[in-house]
N, C-alpha and C positions, 0 to 999 in steps of 0.2 A: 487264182486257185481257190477251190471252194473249201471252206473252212467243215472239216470232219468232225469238229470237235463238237459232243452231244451237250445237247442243253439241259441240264438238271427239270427232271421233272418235279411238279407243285406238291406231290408228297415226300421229294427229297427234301425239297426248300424247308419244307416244316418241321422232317425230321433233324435239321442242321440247326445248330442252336445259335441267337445273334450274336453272339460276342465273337464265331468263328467268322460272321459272316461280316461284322467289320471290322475284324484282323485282316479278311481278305483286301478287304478294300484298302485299308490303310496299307498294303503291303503295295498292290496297283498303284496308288496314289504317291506313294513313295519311290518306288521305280521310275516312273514315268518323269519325277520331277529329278531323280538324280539324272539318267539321261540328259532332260532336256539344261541340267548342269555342265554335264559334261558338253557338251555340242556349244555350249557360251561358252566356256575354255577354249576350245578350239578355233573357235573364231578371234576370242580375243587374242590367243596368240598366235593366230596367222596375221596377226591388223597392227600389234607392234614388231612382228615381222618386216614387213612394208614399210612403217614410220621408219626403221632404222636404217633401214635399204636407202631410202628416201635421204634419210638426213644427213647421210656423209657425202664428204664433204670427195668429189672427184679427184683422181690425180693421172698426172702422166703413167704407162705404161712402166717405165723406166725406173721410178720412182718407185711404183707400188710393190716393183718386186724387190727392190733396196727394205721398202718398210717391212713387207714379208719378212725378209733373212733378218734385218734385226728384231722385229717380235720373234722369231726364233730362236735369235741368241738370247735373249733378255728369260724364254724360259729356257732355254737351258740351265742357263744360271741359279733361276731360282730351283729349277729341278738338283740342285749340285747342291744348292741352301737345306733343302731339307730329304735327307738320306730316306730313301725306298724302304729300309729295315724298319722306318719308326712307322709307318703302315700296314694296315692287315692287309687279308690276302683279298679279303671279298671288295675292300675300296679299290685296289688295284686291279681289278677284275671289271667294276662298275665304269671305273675308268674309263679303262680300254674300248670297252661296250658302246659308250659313251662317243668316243670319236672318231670309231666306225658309224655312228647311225649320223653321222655330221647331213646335214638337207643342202639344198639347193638354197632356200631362204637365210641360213646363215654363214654362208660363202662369201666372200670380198668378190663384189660383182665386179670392179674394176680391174682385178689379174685373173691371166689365164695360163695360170700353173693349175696343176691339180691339188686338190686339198692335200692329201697325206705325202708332202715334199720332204725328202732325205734333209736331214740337217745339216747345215755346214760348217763344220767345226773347225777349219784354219781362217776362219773369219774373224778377226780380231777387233777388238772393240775403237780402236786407232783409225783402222782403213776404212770401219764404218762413219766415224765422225769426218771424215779427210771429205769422203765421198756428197756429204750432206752440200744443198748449195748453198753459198753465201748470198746474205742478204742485206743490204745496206739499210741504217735504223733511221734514215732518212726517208725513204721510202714508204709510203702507207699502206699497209694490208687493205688487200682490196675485200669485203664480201661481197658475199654470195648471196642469191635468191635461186631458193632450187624452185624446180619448175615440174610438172608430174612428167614421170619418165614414158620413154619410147621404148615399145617391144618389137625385136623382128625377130631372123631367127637365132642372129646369135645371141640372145638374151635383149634383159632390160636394159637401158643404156640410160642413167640419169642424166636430168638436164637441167643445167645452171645459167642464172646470170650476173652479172655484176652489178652490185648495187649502187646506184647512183648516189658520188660524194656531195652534199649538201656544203652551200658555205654557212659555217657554222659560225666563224665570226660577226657575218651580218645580222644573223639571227637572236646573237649575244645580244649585241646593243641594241636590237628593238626590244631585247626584252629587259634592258636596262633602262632603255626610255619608258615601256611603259610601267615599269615600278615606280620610277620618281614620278611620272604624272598622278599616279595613284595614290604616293604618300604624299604629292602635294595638296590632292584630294582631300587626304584623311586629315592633313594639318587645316582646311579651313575652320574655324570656329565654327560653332552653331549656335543659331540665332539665339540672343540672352531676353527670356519672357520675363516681365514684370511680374511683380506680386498681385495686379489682379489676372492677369494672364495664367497664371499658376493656378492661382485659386480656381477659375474658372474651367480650368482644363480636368485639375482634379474633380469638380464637380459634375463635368461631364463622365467623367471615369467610373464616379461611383455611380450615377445615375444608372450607364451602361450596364452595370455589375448588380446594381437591385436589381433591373429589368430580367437581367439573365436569370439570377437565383427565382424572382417572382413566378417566370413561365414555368422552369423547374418544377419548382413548389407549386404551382397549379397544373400541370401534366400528372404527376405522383398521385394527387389528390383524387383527380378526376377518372383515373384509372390504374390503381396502383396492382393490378394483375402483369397491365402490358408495359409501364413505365417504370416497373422497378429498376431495367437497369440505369435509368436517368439519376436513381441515388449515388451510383457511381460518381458520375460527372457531379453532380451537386458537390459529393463529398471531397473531389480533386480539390475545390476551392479553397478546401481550408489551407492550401498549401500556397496562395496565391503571392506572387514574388515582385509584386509591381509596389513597391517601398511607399508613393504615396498614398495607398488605399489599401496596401494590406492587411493593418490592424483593423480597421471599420468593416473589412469585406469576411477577414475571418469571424468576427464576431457575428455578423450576418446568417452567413450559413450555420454554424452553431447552435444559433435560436434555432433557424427554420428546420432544421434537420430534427432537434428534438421536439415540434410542434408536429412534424410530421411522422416522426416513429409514434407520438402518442394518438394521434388520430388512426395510423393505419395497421396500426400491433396488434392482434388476436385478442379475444378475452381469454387464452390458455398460453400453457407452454407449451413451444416446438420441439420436437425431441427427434434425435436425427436416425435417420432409416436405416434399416437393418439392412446386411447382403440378401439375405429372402425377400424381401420386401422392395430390394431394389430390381431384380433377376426377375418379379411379377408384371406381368402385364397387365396394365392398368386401362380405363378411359379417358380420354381427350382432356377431361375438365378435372378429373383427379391429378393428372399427369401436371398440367399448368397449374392445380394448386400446390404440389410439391414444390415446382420451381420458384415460386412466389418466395414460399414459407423459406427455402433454400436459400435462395437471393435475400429475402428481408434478414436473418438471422446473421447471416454473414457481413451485412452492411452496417448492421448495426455493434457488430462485433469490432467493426475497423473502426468503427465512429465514437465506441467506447475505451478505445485504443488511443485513438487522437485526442481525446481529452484528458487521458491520463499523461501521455508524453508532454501536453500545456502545462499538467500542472505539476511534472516532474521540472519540467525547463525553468520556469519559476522557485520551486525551488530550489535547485540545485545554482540557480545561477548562472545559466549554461547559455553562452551565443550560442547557436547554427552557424552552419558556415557560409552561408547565404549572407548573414547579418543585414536581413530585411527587414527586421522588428527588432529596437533597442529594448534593453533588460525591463526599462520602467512601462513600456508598452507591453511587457510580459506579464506583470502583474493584473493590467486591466481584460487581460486574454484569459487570467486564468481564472480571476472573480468570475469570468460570463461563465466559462467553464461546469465551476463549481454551482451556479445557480442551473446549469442545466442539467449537471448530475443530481441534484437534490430535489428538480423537478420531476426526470426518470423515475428517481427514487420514492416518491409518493405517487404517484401517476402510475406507475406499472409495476408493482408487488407482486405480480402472478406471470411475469412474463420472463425469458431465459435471462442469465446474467443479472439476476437482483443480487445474490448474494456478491458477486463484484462490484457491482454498485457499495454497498455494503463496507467489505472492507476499502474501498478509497474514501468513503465520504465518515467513518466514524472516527479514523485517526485527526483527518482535519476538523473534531468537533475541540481536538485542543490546539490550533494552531494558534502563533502568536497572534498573527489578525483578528481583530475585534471583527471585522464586517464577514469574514469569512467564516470563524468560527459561529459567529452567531446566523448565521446562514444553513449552515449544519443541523446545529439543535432544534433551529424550527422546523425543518425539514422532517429529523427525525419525531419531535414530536408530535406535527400532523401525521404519520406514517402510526407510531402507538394511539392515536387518537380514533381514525380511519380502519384499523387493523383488527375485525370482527373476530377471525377466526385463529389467530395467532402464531402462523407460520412467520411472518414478517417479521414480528415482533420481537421470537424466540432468534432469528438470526441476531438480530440487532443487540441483542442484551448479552449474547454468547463471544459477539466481535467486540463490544465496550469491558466485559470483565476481564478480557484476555489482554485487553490494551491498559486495563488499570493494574493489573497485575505485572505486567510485562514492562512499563513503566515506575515499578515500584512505587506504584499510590501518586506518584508525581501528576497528576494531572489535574484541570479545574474542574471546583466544584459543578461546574453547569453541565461538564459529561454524566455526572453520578444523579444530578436531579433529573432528569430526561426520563429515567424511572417510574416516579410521582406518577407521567401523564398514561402507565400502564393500563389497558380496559381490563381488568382483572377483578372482580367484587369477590363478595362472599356469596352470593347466589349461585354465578356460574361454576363456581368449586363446591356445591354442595347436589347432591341429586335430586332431580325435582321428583316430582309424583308420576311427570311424564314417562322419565325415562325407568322408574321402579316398573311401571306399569308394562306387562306382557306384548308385545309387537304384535299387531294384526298379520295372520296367517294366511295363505291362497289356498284354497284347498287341492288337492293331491288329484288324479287321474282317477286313481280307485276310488277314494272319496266319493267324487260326482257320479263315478258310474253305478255306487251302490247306493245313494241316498236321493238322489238326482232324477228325472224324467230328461226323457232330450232335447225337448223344448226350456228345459231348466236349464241343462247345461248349455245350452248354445244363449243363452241368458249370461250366464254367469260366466261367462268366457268370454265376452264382450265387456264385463264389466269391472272384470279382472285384470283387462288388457288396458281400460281407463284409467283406474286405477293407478296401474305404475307408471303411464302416460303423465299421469299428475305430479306422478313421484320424483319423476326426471323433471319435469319440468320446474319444479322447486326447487330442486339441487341444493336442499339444504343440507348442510355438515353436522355428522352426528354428535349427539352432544359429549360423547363422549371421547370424542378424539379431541374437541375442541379442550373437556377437562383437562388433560393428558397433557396437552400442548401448554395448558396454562401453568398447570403443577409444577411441569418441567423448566418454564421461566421464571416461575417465582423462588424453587429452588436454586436459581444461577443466583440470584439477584439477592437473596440471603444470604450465599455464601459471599459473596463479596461484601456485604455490610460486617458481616460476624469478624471477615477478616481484617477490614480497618479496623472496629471495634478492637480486635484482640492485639492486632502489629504496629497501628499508626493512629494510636488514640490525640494525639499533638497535630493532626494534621489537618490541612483546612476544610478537608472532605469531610469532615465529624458532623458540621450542621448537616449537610445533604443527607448523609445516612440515618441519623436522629429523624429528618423527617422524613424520608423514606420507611422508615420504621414506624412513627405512627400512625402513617397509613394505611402499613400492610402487616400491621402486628396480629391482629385478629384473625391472620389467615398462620399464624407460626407453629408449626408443631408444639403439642403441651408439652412435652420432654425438655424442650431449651427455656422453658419457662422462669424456672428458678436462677438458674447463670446469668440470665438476660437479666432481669431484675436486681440482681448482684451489683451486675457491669454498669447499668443507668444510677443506678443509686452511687456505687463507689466515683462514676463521673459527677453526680452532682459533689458529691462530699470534697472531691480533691478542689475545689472554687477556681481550675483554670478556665467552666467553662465560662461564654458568655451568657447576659440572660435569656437571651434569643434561643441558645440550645440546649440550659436547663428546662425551658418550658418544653422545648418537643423533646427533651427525657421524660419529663411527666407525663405527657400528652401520647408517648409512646408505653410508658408504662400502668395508665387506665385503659388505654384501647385492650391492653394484651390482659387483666384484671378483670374489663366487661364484658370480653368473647370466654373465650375457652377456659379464662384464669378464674372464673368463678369459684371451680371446684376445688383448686386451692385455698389452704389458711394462712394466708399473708398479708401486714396488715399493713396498709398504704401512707400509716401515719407521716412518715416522714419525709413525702410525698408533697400532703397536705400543708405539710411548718414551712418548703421549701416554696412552694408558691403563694402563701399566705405572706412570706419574707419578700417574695419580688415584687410583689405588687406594686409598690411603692419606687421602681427601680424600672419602672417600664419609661420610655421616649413619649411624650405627651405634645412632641410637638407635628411638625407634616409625616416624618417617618412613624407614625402609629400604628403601622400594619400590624405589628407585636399583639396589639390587643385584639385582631380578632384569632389568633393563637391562643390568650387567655381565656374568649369566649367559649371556644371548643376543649377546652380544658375544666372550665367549672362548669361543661354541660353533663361529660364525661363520668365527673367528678361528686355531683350531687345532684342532676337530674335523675340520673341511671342509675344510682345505687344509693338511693336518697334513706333505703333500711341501712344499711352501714353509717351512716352520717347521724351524730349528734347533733342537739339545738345549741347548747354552746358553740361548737365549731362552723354552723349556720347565723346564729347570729355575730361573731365576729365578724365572717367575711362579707355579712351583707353590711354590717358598717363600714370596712372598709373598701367596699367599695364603691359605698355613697362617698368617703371622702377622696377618692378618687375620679369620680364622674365631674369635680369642682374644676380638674386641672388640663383636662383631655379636651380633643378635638368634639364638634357635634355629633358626627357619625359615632365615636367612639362613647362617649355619654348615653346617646342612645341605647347602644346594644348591651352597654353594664347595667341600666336602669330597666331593659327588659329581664334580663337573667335577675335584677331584684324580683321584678313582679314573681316571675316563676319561682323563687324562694318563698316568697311570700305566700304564695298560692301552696306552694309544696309542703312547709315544715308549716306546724305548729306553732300559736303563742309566737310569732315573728311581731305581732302588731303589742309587743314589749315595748320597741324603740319609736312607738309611735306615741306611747304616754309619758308625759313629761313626770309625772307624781309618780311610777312606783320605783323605788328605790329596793336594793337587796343589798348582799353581804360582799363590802370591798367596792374598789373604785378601778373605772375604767383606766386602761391601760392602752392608751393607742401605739406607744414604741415598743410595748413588749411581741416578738415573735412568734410567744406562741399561741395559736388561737385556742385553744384550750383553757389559757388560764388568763383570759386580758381582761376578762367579767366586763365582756359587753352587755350584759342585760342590766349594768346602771346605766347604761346612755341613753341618746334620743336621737332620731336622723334628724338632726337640725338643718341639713344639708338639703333637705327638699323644698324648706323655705327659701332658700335661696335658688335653687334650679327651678323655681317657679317663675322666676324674672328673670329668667334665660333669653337672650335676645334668639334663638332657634324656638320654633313654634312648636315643633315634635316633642324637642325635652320638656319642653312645661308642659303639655299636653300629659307626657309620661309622671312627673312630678305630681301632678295633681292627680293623677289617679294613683300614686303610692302613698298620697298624702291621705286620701278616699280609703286606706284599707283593700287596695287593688280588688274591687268587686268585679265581681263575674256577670253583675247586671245593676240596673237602674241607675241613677245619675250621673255619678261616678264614672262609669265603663266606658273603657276603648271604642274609638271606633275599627270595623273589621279591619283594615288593611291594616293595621298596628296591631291588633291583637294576637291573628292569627297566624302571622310571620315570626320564625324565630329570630335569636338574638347576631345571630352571623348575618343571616341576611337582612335583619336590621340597618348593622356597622358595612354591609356593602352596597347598599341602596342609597342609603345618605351619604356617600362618599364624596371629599372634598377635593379629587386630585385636579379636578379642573379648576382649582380656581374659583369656582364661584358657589352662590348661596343653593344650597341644596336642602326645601324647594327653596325655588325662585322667589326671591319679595316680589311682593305686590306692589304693582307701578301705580301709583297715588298721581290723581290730576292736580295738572300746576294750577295754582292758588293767581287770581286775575292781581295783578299788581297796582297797589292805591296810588292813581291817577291824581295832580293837580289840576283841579280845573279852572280855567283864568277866565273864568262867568264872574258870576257876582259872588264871587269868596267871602266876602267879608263883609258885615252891615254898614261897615263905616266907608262913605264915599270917599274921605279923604286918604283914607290908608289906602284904597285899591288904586286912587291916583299915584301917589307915592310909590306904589307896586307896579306898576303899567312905567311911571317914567325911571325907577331903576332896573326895569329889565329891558327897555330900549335902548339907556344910555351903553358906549362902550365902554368898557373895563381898561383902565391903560393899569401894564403890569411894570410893577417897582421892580425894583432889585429889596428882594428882602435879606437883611442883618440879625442871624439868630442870635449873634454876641453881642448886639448893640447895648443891653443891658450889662455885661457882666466889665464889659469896658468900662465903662460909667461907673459901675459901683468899684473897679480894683484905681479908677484915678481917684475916684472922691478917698 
């Protein structure tokens, strides 16, 4: 039939707007597939139609019309069970409807009554069971195998066969024999290997097990675009269950896995794609970089995963249910562990998941573990050492004030000095001239079109374009975010000193924070000035501290006096009394580190504010600490007798204690405390005659030139490498912790040893006879008696 229906013309099409015109479609596309719904319906139940045809089971004629009448009676019954009034009218209706439209396909093909058979109701449930045949329980039900049916014209006609009985007893006991052959099987032993047999086999195991991880780790390597997913596999290993090798083999992959995230990790972070970004179609080589970045993010996320669970399992104490690795093989899994997160964690600062890194590795910088805690710290302090631009940094000081706080101060001194090794100066907090200085400018479109020729601009467009070509290419961070950054960690890092200072002054955290503070005092707001100076002074006054952290109270409170406390009127005297009193109170023997603390404290102290400083108060401390340089280590002599020079040089009338004649009013006082009133200008350094026969070449070197009046030239003078070095790196130059002479003595050649010579010794012939025949003859040895005398004289 030819289809009448007009084709829309190309100015309808345009006039029709699309949304109608894929309504239409989806409206098409929707019909077509409910149909072709519908028509699987019908098929599927014409096909369990057949199955059911199929699967009953045949019976006699005779029979089937017995089973008929009793499913009749049976609904009867139940139609008598539940009364027609408790139904509406439309299910009784549906009913009805219902078993009129009965088919051909669901008929009992076996009888041939017709479907809608009159019920027989004097049919009693008695004459029904009477009628049923008996069947002896002797007798074994036979089945059945139906067979597909035959059609002719009076219908389907199913077809069965008997299924053939098997003996089943014979078949019992071969399968009881061959279980017992089987667990006779299982019951033989296996062969019992020796201990080198053992060894040997494990050796071969782990061989096998490097070789695998090695190709790994060099596939990755060699092309870690197409082998990333070989990290997978790598990483299953850490989960390896073979009891002989599995401690060695997990630590293996462990290494190599983080050897290889730090070779093939971006120099940025991965940040994961947005729906727009993943809905774009992309090119070939962008497409397999995302997968990369995808895949390596993810691996490393599972990988950072697995070593947190090592070193949760350890600590918690926890088997596995495997129990392939015993608890104490736990600890040596989570050591490796922790050196490979602290590895991470210096290695890749700029890459995803540092701050995770972060919080697992700062709680462990207080575990009980010596090796592991100290694993920690240096980690973090190479990480502040390395850490230019101060994102790193600022995580790390935010996760330790939170853990000392959250802790209640409970934690060791070595989390709170980690601090100290911050790259923070006073330079990068202050603004340079660079950045006061006005930004170079591009100029503008209009700019060039009005001042410009167009052989200029096509000049200056090119060199414009270099330009920031350059500017990318330096990538450097502006200075001003880096301030920002820094501000923001030295503020965490105060607040946490201010508050030991104020809640847990008794606590062992006091020295860390004392020197934490004199290093970063210079950088403290002038507003906490006065309180701070308050709180150091009332800690020296209360005498619980040690002398160790009364000095970095001093040495914290010049620093905060030379920077910004200038403009303050406060006078440092008591300051002055309290380190003029310890001097005397310092360790003079291998622990002398103390004294290059004092050094950095009398540089502070009378280098730098040498107009505030008296001559009395100069000449006291320069005597004693000539009688101090008598009792210290050489390094330590050193660096006090250079900070003399530099008094000497600095103050006035210092070469008082060099003349023995002049005398003044009052007598020295070397036990009195205060330097103010000990009237050292009746002494004399008598102390440098003596450091002049200093077995150290350096100290006499320095002696005799303080003996000289410390000249600045002609006989007397230093030479440059002593002169021009200060007094700290003095006391760390000559340092004694190895052990030996620092310099070196000088190896002196050995002296040729006085040779007898048995020539003609002696003028007299007769004596060199007598010489010749007592050192020919042999020696016979007595029994020597040391008491033979004392016997003698106690019998006489």
């Amino acid at each position: 039939r030819k289809n009448t229906k007009r084709v829309p013309s190309f100015r309808k099409l345009l006039r029709t707007s699309q949304i109608k015109l894929d309504n239409k479609l989806k409206n098409k596309q929707y019909k077509q597939k409910s149909a072709a719904k519908k028509y699987r319906k019908e098929q599927k139940k014409l096909r369990e139609a057949v199955r059911d045809a199929i699967s009953r089971k045949p019976f006699p004629l005779e029979e089937c019309k017995k089973k008929q009448v009793a499913k009749k009676w049976e609904e009867k019954e139940e139609e008598d069970a539940l009364p027609l009034d408790m139904m509406d009218e439309d299910d009784l209706k549906l009913m009805e409807d219902l078993a009129q439209k009965a088919s051909f396909l669901t008929r009992d093909l076996s009888s041939d009554e017709p479907v809608h058979i009159k019920k027989r109701k004097h049919e009693s449930v008695i004459e029904k069971y009477e009628k049923v045949p008996r069947r002896l329980q002797t007798e074994p039900e036979k089945e059945l195998i139906h067979l597909l049916p035959i059609k002719d014209k009076s219908g389907i006609i199913p077809q069965a066969v008997e299924k053939p009985v098997l003996n089943v007893a014979h078949d019992e006991e071969e399968d009881t024999e061959d279980m017992e052959e089987a667990e006779d099987f299982n019951e033989e032993p296996l062969p019992v290997l020796t201990p080198e047999e053992m060894a040997a086999q494990r050796r071969q195991k782990l061989q096998e097990r490097k070789m695998h991880i090695a190709a790994l780790a060099s596939a990755i390597l060699s092309e870690p675009d197409s082998n990333i997913k070989k990290l997978k596999e790598l990483r299953a290993m850490l989960m390896e269950q073979d009891p002989n090798v599995a401690v060695i083999v997990r630590k293996l992959v462990m290494v190599s896995l983080m050897e290889i995230f730090k070779d093939i990790a971006p120099s940025y972070k991965i940040r994961p794609l947005t729906e727009a970004e993943k809905a774009t179609k992309v090119k070939k080589e962008t497409q397999k970089l995302r997968e990369f970045e995808e895949g390596l993010v993810s691996q490393y996320k599972f990988y950072l995963e697995n070593l947190e669970q090592t070193i949760k399992d350890w600590k918690q104490r926890k088997l596995k249910k495997s129990n392939v690795i015993s608890l104490k093989a736990y600890k040596g899994l989570a050591e490796v562990a922790v050196k490979c997160l602290c590895e991470l964690l210096v290695a890749l600062p700029h890459f995803n998941f540092h701050n995770n890194i972060i919080v697992l590795i700062v709680p462990l910088m207080n575990d009980p573990s010596k090796m592991i805690s100290e694993l920690c710290v240096e980690a973090v302090k190479k990480l502040f050492k390395q850490d230019k631009l101060g994102y790193a940094s600022l995580g790390v000081v935010k996760v330790i004030s939170g853990l000392v706080r959250g802790r209640n101060y409970d934690v060791r001194p070595e989390v709170l000095k980690v601090f100290i090794h911050l790259r923070i100066k006073e330079v990068e907090l202050q603004k340079d001239s660079e950045d006061i200085a006005p930004k170079k400018k591009f100029m503008t479109y209009k700019e060039k079109r009005k001042n410009l020729s167009r052989m200029q601009r096509k000049w200056k467009k090119a060199e414009e374009k270099l330009e920031r070509e350059l500017l990318e290419a330096e990538a450097s961070e502006s200075k001003e975010k880096k301030l920002k950054l820094h501000t923001e960690t030295l503020n965490i890092v105060f607040v946490t000193y201010f508050r030991i200072l104020k809640k847990a002054q008794k606590s062992p955290l006091l020295p860390a924070v004392l020197e934490g503070l004199a290093k970063f005092a210079h950088l403290i707001n002038v507003e906490f000035f006065d309180d701070l100076l308050i709180v150091l002074h009332s800690l020296i006054a209360s005498g619980d501290l040690s002398y160790r952290e009364s000095l970095h109270c001093i040495l914290s409170a010049f620093h905060i006096l030379s920077g910004q406390g200038d403009v303050l009127n406060i006078d440092p005297m008591k300051f002055y009394t309290h380190l003029y009193k310890t001097l005397f109170s310092l360790h003079a023997g291998g622990t002398n580190e103390d004294i290059g603390i004092v050094l950095q404290c009398l540089d502070v102290m009378f280098a730098k504010r040498r107009k505030q400083v008296s001559q009395q108060r100069a000449l006291a401390f320069l005597k004693r600490l000539s009688i101090l340089a008598l009792h210290v280590l050489p390094n330590s002599s050193v660096g006090i007798l250079a900070t003399n020079r530099v008094f000497m040089q600095t103050f006035p009338r210092m070469d008082l204690l060099l003349d023995n004649e002049s005398q003044g009013s009052g007598i020295y006082l070397p036990e009195l405390d205060e330097p103010e009133h000990c009237n050292a200008q009746n002494t004399a350094l008598w102390e440098l005659h003596l450091l002049q026969r200093h077995y150290h070449p350096t100290v006499q070197k320095f002696a005799s030139h303080l003996i000289a009046g410390a000249p600045t030239e002609g006989s007397g003078v230093l030479p440059l490498d002593l002169s021009q070095r200060s007094a700290t790196e003095l006391f760390e130059t000559y340092c004694m912790k190895g052990m030996t002479f620092n310099p070196p003595v000088a190896s002196v050649a050995p002296r040729r040893k006085d040779t007898f010579s048995q020539r003609d010794s002696f003028v007299d012939e007769e004596l060199n006879k007598q010489l010749q025949q007592h050192i020919s003859e042999t020696v016979a040895h007595k029994h020597l008696d040391f008491a033979k005398h004392l016997k003698e004289s106690s019998l006489a």
